[in-house]
PDB file of N, CA, C and O in Angstrom:
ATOM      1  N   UNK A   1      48.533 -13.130  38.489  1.00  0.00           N
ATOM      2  CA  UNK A   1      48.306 -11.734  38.820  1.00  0.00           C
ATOM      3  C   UNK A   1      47.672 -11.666  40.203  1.00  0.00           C
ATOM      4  O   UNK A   1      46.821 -12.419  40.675  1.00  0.00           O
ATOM      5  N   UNK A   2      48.242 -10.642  40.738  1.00  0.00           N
ATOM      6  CA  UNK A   2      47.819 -10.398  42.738  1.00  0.00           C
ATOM      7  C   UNK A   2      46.065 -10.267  42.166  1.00  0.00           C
ATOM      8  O   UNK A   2      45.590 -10.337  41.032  1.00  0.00           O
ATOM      9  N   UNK A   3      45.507 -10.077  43.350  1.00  0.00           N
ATOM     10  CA  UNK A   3      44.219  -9.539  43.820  1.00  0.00           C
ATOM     11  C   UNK A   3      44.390  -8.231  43.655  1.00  0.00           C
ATOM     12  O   UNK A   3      43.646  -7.708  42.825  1.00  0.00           O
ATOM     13  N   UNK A   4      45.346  -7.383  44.342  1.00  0.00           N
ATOM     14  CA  UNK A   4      45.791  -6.070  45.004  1.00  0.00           C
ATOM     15  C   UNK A   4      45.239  -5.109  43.581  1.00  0.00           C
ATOM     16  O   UNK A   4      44.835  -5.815  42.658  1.00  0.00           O
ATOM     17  N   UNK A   5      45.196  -3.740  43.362  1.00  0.00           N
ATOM     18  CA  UNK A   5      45.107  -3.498  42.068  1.00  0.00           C
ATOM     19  C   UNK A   5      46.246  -2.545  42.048  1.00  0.00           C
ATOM     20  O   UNK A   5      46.791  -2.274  43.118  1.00  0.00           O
ATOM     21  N   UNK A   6      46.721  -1.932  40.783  1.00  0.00           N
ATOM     22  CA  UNK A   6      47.957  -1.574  40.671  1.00  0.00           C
ATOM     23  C   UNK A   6      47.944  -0.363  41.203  1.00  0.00           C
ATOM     24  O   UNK A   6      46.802   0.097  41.190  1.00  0.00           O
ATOM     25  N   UNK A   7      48.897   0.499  41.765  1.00  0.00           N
ATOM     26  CA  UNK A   7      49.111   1.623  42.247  1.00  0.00           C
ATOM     27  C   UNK A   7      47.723   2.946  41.405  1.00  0.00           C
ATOM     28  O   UNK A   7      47.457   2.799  40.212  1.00  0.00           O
ATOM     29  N   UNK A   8      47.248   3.728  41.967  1.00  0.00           N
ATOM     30  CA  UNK A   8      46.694   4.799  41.234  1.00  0.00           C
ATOM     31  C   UNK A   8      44.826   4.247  40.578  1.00  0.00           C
ATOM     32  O   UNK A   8      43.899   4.977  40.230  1.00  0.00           O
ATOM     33  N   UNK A   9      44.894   2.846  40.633  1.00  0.00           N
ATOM     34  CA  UNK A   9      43.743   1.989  40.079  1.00  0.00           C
ATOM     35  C   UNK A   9      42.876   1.700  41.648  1.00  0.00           C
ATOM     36  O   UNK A   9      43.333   1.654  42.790  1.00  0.00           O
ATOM     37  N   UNK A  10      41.527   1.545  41.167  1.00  0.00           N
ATOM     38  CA  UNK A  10      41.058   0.722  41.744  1.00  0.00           C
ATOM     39  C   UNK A  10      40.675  -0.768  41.561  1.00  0.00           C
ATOM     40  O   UNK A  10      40.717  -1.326  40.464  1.00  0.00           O
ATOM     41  N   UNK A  11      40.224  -1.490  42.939  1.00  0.00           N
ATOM     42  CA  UNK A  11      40.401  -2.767  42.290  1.00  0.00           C
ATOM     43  C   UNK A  11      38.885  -2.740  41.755  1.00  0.00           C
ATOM     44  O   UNK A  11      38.193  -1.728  41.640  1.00  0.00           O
ATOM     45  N   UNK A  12      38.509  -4.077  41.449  1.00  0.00           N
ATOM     46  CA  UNK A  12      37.416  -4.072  40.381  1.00  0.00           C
ATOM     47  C   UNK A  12      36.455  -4.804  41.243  1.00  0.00           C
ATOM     48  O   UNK A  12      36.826  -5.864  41.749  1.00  0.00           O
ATOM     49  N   UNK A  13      35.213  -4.335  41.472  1.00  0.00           N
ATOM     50  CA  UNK A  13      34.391  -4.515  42.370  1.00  0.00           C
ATOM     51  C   UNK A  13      33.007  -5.810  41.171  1.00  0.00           C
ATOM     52  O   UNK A  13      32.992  -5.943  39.947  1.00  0.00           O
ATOM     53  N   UNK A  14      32.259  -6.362  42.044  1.00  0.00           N
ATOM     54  CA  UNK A  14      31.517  -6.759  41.936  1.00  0.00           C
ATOM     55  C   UNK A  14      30.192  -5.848  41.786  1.00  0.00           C
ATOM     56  O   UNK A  14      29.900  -4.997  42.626  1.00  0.00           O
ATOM     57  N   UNK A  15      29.433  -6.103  40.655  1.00  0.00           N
ATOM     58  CA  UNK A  15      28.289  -4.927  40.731  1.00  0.00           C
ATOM     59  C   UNK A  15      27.112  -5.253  41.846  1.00  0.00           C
ATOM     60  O   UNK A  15      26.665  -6.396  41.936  1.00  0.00           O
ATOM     61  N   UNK A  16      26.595  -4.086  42.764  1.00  0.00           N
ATOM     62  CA  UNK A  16      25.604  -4.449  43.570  1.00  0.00           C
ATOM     63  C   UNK A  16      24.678  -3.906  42.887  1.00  0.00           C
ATOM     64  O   UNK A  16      24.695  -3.636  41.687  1.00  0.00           O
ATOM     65  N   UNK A  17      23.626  -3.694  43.860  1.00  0.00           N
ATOM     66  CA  UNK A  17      22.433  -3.462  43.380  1.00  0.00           C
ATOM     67  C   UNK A  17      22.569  -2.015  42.437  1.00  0.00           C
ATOM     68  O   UNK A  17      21.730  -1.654  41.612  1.00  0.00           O
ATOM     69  N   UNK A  18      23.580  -1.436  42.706  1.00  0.00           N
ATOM     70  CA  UNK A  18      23.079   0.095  42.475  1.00  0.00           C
ATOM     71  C   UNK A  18      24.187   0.408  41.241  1.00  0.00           C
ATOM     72  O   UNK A  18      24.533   1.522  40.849  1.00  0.00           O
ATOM     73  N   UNK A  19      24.620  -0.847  40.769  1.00  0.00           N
ATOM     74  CA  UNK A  19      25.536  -1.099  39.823  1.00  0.00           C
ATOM     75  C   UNK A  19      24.705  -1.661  38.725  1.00  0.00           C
ATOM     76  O   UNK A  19      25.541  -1.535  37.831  1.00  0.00           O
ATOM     77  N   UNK A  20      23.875  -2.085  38.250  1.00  0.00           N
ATOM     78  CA  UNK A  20      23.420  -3.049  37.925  1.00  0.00           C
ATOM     79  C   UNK A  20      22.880  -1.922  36.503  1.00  0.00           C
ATOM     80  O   UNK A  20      22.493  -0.763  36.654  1.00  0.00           O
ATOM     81  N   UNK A  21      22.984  -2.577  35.323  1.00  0.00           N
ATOM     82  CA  UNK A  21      22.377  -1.755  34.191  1.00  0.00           C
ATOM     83  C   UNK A  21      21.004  -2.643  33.599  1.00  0.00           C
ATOM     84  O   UNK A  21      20.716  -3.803  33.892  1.00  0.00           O
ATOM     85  N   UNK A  22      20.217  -1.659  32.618  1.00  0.00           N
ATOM     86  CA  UNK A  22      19.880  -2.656  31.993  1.00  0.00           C
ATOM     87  C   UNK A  22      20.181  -2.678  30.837  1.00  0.00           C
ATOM     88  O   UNK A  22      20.339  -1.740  30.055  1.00  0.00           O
ATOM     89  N   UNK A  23      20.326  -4.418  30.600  1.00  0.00           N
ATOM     90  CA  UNK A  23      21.075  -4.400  28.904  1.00  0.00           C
ATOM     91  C   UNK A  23      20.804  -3.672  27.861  1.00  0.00           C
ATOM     92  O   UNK A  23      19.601  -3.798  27.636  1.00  0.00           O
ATOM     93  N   UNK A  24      21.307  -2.959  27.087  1.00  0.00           N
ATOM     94  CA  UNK A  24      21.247  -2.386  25.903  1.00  0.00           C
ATOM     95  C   UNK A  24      20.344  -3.110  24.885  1.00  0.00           C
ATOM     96  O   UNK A  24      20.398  -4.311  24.624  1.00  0.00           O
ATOM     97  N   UNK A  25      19.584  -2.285  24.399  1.00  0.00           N
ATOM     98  CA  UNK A  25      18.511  -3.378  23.408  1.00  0.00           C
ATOM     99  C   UNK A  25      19.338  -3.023  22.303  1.00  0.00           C
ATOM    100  O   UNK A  25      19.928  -1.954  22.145  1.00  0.00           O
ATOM    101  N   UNK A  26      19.322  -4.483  21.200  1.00  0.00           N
ATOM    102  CA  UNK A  26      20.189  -4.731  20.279  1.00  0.00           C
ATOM    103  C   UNK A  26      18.773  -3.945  18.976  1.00  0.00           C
ATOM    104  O   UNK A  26      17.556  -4.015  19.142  1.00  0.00           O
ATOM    105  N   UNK A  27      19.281  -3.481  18.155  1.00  0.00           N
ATOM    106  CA  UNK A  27      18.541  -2.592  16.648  1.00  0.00           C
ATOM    107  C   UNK A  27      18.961  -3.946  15.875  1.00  0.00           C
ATOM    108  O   UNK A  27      20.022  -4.570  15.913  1.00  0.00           O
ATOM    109  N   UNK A  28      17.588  -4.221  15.053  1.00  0.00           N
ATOM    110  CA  UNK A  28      17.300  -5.313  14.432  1.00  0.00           C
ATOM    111  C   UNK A  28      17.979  -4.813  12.883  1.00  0.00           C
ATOM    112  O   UNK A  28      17.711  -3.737  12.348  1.00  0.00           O
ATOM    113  N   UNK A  29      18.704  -5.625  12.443  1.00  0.00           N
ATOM    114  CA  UNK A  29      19.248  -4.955  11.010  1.00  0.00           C
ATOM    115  C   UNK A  29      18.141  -5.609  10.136  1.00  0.00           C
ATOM    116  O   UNK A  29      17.776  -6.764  10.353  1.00  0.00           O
ATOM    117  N   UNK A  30      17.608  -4.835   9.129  1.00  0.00           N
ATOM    118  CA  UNK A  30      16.938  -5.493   7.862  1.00  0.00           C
ATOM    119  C   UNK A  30      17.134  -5.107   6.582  1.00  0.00           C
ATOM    120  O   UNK A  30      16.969  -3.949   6.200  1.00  0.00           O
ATOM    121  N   UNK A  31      17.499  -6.073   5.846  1.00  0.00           N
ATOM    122  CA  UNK A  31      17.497  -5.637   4.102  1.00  0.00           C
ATOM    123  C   UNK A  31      16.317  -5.288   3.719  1.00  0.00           C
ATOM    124  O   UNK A  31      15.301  -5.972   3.844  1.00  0.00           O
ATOM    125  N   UNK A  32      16.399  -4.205   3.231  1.00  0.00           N
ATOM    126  CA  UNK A  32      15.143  -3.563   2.462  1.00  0.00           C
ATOM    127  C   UNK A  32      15.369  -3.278   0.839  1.00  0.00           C
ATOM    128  O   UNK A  32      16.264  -2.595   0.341  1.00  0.00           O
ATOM    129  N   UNK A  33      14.719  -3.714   0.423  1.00  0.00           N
ATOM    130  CA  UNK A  33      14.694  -3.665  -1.400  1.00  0.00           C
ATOM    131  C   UNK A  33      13.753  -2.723  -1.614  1.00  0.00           C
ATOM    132  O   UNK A  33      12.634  -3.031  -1.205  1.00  0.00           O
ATOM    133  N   UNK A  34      13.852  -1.793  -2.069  1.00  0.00           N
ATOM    134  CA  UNK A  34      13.145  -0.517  -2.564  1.00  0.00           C
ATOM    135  C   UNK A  34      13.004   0.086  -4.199  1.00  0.00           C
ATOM    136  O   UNK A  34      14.201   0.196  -4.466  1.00  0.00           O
ATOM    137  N   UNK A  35      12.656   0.299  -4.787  1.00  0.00           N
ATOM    138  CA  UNK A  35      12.584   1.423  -6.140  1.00  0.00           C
ATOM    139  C   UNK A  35      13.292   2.284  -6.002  1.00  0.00           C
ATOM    140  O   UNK A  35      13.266   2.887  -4.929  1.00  0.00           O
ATOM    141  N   UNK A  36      14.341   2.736  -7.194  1.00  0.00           N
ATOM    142  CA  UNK A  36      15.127   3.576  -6.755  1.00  0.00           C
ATOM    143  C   UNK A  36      14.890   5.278  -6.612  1.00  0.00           C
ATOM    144  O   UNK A  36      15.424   6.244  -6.066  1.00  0.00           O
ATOM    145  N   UNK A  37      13.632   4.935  -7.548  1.00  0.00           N
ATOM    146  CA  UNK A  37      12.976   6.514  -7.237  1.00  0.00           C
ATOM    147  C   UNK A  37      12.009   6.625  -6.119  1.00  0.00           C
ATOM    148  O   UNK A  37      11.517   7.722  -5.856  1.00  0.00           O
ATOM    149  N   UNK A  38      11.754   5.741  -5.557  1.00  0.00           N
ATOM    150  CA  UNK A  38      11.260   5.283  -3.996  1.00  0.00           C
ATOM    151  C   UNK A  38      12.379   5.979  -3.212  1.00  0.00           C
ATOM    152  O   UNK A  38      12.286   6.977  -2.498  1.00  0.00           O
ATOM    153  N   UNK A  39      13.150   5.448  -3.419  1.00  0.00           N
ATOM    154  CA  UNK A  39      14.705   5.525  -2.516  1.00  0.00           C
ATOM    155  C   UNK A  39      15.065   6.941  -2.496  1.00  0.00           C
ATOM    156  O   UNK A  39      15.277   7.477  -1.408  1.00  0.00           O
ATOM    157  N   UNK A  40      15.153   7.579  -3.541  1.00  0.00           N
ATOM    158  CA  UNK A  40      15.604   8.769  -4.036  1.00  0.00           C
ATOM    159  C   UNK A  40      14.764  10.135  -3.025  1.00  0.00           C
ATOM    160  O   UNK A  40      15.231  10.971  -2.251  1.00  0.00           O
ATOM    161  N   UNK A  41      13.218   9.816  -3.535  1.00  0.00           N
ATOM    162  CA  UNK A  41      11.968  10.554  -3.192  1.00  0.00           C
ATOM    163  C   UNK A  41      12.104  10.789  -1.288  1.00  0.00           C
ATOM    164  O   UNK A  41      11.880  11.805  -0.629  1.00  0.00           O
ATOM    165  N   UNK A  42      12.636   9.152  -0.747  1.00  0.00           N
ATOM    166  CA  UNK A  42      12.960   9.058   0.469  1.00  0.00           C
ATOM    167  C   UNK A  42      13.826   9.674   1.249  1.00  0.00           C
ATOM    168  O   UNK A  42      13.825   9.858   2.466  1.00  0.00           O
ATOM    169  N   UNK A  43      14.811  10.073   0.138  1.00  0.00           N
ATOM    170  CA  UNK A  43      16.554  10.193   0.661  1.00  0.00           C
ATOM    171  C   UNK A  43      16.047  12.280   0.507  1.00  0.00           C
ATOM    172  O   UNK A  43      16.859  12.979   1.113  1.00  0.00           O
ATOM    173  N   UNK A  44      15.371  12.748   0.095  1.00  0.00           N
ATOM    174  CA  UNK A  44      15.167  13.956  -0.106  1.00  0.00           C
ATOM    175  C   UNK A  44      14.092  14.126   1.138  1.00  0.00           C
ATOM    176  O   UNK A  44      14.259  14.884   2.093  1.00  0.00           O
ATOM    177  N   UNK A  45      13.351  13.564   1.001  1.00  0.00           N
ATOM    178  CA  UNK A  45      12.550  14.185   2.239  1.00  0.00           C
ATOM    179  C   UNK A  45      13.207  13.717   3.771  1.00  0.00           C
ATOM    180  O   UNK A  45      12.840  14.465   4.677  1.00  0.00           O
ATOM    181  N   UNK A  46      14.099  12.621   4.181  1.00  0.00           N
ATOM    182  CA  UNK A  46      14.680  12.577   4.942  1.00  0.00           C
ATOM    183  C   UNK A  46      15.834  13.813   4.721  1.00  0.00           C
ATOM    184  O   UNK A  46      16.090  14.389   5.778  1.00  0.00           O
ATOM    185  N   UNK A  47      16.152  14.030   4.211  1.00  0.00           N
ATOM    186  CA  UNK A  47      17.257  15.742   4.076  1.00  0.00           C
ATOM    187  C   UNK A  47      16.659  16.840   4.340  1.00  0.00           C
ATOM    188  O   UNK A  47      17.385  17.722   4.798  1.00  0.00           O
ATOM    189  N   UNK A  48      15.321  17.139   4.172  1.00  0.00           N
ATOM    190  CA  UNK A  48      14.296  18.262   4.251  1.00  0.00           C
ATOM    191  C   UNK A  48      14.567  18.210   5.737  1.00  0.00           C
ATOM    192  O   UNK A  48      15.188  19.096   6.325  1.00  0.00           O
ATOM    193  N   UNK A  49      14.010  16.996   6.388  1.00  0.00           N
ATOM    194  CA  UNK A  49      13.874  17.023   7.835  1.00  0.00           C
ATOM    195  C   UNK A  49      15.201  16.626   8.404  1.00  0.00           C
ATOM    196  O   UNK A  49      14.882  16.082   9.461  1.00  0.00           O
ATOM    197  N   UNK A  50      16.139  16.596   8.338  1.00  0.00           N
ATOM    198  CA  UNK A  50      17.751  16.381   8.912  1.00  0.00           C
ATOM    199  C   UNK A  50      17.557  15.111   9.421  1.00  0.00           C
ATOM    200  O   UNK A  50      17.669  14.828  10.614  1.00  0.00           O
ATOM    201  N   UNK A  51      17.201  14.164   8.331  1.00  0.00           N
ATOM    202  CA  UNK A  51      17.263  12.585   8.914  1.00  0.00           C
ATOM    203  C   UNK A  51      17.841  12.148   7.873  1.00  0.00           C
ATOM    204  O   UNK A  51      17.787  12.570   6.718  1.00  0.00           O
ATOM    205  N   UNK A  52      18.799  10.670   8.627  1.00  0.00           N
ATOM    206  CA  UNK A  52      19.620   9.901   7.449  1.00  0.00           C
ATOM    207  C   UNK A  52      18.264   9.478   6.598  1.00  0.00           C
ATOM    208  O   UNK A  52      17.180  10.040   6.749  1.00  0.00           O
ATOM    209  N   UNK A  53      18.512   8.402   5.688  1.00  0.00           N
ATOM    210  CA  UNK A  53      17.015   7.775   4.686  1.00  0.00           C
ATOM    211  C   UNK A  53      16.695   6.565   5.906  1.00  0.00           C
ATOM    212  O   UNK A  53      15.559   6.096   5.846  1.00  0.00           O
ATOM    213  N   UNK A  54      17.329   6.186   6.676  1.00  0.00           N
ATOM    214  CA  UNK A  54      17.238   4.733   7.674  1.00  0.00           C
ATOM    215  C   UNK A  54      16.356   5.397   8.648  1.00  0.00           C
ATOM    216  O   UNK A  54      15.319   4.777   8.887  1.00  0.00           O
ATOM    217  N   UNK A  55      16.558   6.731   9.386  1.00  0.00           N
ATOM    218  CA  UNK A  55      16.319   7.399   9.957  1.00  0.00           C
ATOM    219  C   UNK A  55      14.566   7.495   9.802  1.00  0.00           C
ATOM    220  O   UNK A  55      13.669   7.065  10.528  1.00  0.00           O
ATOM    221  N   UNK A  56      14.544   8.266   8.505  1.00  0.00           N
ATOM    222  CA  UNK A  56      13.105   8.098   7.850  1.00  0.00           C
ATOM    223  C   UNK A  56      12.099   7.533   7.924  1.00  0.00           C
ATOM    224  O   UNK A  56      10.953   7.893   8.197  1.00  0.00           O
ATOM    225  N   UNK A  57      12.794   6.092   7.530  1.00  0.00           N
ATOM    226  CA  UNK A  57      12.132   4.830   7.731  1.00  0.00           C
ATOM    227  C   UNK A  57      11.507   4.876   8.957  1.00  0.00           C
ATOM    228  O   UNK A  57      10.314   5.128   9.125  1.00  0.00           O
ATOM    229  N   UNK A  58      12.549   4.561  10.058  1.00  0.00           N
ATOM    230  CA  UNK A  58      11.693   4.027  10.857  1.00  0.00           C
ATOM    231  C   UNK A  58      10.843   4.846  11.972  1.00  0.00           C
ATOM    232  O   UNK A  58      10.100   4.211  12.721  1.00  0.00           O
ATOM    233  N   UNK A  59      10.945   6.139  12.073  1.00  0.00           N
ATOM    234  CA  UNK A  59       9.819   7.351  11.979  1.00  0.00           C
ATOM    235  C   UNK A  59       8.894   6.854  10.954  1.00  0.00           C
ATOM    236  O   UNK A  59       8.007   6.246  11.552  1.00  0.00           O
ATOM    237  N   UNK A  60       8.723   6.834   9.905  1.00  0.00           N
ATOM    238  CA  UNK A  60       7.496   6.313   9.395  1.00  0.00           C
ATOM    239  C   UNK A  60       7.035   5.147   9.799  1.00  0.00           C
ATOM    240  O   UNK A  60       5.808   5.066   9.859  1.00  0.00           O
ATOM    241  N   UNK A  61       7.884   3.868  10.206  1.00  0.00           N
ATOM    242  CA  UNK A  61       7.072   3.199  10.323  1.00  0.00           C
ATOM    243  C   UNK A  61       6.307   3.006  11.697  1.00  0.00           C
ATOM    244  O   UNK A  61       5.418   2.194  11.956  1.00  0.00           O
ATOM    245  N   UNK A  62       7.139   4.387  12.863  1.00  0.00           N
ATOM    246  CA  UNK A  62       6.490   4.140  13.948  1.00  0.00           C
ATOM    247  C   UNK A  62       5.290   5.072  13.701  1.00  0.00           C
ATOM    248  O   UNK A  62       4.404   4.873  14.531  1.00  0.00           O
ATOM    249  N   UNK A  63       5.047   5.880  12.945  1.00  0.00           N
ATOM    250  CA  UNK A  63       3.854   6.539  13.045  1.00  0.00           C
ATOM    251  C   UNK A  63       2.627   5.751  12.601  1.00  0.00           C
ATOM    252  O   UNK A  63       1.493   5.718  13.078  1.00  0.00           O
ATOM    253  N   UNK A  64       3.187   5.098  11.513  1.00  0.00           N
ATOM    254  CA  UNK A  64       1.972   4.273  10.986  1.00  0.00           C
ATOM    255  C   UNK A  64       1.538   3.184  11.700  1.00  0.00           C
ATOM    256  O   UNK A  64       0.451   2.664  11.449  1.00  0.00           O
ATOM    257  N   UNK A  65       2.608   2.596  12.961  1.00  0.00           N
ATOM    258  CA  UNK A  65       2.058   1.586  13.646  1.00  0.00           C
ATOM    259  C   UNK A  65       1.268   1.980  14.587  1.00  0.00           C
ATOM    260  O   UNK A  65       0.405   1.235  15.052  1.00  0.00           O
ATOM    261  N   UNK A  66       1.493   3.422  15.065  1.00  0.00           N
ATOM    262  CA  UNK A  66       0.806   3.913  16.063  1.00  0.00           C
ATOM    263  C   UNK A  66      -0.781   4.571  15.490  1.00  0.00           C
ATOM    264  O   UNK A  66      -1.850   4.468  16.091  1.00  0.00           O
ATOM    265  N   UNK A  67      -0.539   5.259  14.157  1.00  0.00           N
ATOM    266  CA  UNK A  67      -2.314   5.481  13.583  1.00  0.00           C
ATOM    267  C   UNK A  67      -2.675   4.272  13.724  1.00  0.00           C
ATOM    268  O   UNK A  67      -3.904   4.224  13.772  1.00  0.00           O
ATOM    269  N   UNK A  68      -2.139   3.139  13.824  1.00  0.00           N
ATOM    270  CA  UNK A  68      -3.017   2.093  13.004  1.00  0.00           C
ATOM    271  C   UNK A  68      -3.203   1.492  14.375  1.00  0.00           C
ATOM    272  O   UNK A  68      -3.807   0.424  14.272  1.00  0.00           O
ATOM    273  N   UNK A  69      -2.954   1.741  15.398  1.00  0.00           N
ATOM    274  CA  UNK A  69      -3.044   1.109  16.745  1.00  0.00           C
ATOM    275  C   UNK A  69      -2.322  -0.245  17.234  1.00  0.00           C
ATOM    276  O   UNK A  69      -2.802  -1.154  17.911  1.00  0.00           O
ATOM    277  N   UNK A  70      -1.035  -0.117  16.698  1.00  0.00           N
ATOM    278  CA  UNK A  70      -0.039  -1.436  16.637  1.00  0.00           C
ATOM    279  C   UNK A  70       1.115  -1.424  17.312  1.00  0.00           C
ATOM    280  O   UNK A  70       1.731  -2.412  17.711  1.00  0.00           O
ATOM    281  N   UNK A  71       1.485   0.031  17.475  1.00  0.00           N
ATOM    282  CA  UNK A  71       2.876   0.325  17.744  1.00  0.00           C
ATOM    283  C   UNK A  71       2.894  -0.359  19.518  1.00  0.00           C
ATOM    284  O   UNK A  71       1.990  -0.033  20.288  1.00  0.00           O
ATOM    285  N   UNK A  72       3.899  -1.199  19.916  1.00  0.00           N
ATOM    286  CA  UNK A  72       3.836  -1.983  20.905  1.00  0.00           C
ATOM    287  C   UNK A  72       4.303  -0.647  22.090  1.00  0.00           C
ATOM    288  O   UNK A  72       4.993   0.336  21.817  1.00  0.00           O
ATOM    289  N   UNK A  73       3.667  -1.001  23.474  1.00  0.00           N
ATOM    290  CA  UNK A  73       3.751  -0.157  24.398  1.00  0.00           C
ATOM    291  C   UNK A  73       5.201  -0.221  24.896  1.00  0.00           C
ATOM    292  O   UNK A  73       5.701   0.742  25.477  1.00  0.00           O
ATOM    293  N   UNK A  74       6.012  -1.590  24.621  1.00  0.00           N
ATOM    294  CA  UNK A  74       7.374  -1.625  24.943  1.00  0.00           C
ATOM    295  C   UNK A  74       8.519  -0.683  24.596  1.00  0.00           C
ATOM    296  O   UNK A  74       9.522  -0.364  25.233  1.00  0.00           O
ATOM    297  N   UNK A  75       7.954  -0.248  23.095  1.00  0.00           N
ATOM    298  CA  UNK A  75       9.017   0.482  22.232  1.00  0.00           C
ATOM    299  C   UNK A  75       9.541   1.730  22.590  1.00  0.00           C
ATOM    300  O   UNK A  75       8.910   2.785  22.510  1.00  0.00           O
ATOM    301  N   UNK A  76      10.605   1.622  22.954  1.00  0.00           N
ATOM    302  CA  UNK A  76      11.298   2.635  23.203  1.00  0.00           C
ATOM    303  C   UNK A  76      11.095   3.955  22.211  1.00  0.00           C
ATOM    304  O   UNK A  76      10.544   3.661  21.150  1.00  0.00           O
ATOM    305  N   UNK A  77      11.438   5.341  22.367  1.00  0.00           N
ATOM    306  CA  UNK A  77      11.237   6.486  21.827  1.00  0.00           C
ATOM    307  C   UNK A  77      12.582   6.314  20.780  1.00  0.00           C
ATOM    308  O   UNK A  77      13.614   5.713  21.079  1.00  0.00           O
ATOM    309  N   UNK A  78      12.276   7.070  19.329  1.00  0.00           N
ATOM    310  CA  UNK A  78      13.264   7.032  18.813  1.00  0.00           C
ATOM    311  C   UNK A  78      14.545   7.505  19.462  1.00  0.00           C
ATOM    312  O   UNK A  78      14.617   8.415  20.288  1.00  0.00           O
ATOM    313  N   UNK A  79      15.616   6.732  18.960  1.00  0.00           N
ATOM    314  CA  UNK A  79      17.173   7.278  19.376  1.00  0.00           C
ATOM    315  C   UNK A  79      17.597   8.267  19.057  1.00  0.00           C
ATOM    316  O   UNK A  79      17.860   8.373  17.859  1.00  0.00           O
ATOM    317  N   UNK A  80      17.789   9.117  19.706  1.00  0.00           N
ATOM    318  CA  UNK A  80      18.236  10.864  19.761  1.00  0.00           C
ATOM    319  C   UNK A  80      19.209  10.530  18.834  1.00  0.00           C
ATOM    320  O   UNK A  80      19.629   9.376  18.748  1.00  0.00           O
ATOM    321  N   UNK A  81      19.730  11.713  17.917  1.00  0.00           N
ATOM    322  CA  UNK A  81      20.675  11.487  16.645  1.00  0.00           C
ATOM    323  C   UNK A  81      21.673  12.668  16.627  1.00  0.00           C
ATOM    324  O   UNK A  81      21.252  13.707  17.136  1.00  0.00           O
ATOM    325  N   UNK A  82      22.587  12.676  16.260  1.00  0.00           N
ATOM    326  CA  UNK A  82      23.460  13.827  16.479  1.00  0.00           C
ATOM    327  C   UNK A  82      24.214  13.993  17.674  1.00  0.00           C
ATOM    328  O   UNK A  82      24.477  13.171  18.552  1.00  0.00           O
ATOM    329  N   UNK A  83      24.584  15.454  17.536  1.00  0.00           N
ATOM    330  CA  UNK A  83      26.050  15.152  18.763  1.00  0.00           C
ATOM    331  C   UNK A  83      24.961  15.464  20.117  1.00  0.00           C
ATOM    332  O   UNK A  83      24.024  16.262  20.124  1.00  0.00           O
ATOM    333  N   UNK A  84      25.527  14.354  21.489  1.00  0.00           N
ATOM    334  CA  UNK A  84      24.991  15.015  22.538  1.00  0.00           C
ATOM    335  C   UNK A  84      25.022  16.613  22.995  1.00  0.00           C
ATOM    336  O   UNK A  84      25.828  17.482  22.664  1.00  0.00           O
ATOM    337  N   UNK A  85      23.608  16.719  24.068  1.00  0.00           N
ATOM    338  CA  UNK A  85      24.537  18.313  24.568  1.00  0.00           C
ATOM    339  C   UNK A  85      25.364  18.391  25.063  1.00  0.00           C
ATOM    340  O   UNK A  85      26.020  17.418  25.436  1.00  0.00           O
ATOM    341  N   UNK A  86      25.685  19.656  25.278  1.00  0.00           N
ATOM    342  CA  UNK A  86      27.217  20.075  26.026  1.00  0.00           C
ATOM    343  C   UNK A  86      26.387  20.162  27.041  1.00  0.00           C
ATOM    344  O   UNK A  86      25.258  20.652  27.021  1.00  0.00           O
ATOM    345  N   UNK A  87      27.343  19.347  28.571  1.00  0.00           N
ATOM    346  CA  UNK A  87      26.985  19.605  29.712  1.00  0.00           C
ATOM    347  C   UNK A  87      27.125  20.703  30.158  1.00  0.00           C
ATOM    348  O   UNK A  87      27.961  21.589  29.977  1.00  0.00           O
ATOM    349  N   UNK A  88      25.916  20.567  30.992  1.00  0.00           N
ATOM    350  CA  UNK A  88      24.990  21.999  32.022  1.00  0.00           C
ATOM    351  C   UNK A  88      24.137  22.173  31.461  1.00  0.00           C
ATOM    352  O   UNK A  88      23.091  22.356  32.084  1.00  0.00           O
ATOM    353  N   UNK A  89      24.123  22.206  30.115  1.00  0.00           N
ATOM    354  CA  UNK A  89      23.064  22.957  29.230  1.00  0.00           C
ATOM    355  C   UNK A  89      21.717  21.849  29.078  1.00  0.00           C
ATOM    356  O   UNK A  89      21.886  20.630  29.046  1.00  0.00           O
ATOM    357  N   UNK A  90      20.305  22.542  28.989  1.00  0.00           N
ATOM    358  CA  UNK A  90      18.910  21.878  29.068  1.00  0.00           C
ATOM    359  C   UNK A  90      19.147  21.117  27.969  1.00  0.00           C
ATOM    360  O   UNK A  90      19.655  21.570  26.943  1.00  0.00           O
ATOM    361  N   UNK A  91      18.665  19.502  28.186  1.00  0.00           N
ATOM    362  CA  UNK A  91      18.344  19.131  26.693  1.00  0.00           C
ATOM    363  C   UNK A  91      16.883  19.098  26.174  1.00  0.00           C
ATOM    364  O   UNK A  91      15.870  18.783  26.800  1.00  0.00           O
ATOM    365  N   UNK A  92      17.042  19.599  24.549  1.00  0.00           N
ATOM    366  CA  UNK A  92      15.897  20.016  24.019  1.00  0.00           C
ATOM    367  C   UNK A  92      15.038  18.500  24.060  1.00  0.00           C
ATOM    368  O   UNK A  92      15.517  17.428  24.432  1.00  0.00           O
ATOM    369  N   UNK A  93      13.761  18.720  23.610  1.00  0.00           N
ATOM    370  CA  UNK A  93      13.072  17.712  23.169  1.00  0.00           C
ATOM    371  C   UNK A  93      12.900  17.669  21.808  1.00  0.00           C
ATOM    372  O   UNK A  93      12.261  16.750  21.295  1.00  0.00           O
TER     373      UNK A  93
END
C-alpha cells in the first residue's frame, strides 16, 4: 500500500503534542455477593434516585470513603450517566 492517502482522505498523521490524549482509566469489575433483600432494598432506592443498583453502589461507597477521610484525591468524579446534552445547550451539574 502507497504512503499517498486515498482520494477525499487524509493521510494519517503522527500525534504531536496537541494530539496527545490521556489514556482512558479502565473501571475495575468486582463480584459482589449480597442478600437478596440487601439487593432488592438497593435496587429500589437506586430507582427512587434514577440510578442503575451498580450505580448506587459506588455513590455509596464514595461517600463513605470521603466521611471517613479515605476517598483518594486522584479519583475522578462519578461518570455522568445517561444520554449526553444536545449541543449548544449548558450542561447541568
Amino acid at each position: 500500500m502507497s504512503e499517498e492517502a486515498a482520494p477525499g482522505r487524509e493521510p494519517e498523521r503522527e500525534p504531536g503534542p496537541e494530539r496527545k490524549r490521556r489514556p482512558q482509566q479502565q473501571r475495575k469489575q468486582v463480584l459482589l455477593r449480597l442478600d437478596p433483600l440487601v439487593y432488592d432494598a438497593l435496587a429500589r432506592w437506586a430507582g427512587d434516585e434514577l440510578r442503575s443498583a451498580n450505580a448506587q453502589i459506588e455513590f455509596l461507597l464514595r461517600r463513605a470513603l470521603a466521611e471517613a477521610g479515605r476517598l483518594p484525591g486522584e479519583a475522578g468524579p462519578l461518570p455522568r450517566r445517561g444520554r449526553p446534552p444536545k449541543s449548544g445547550a449548558p450542561e447541568r451539574e
